[in-house]
C-alpha angles and dihedrals in degrees: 000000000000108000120198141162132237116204128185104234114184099287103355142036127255117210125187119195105205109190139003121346127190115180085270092065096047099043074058100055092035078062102054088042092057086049092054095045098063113029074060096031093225114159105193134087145195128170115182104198093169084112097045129101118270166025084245117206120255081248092064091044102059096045084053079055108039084044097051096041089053096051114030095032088091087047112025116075097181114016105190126190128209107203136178097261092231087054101048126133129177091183084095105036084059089049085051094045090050087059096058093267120146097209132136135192115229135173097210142034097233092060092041096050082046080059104045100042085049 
């Protein structure tokens, strides 16, 4: 099981996935973002997955994105992710995008939190 923390970080949330993640255990931890978000109405996120297991496949990728999308567009303003710079993709965060999704790919947290305060 992936485990991962979710921390309240002046406006947005930081999440940090520590060991292997499939598309289960992120639909899992999508979900408890979601929970957190709105009992503290917080609309900023950012999930760092350089940790996690992977590479993950495109395949993978686009069900992350097509799951969070679903789920955290209604809640989540800015959606941040944090991903291992030889694994990146963009293909998904466009798909995301498409679907009304702010969401953005980043190699590194301080260009991800320049993203989010801005």
């Amino acid at each position: 099981m992936a485990t991962h923390d979710i921390v309240e970080i002046s406006d947005y949330l930081s999440v940090m996935v520590k060991d292997s993640l499939n598309v289960s255990k992120f639909q899992q931890i999508t979900d408890d973002i979601l929970k957190v978000c709105q009992a503290k109405k917080i609309h900023k996120v950012i999930i760092d997955v350089t940790d996690a297991g992977g590479p993950f496949s495109e395949d993978d990728k686009f069900e992350f994105a097509a799951y969070a999308s679903a789920t955290l567009k209604n809640d989540v303003k800015k959606y941040a992710y944090i991903y291992p710079k030889e694994h990146i993709s963009y293909a998904s965060q466009v798909v995301s995008q498409g679907s009304g999704f702010n969401v953005r790919a980043f190699t590194s947290l301080d260009d991800a939190l320049s993203w989010i305060d801005d």
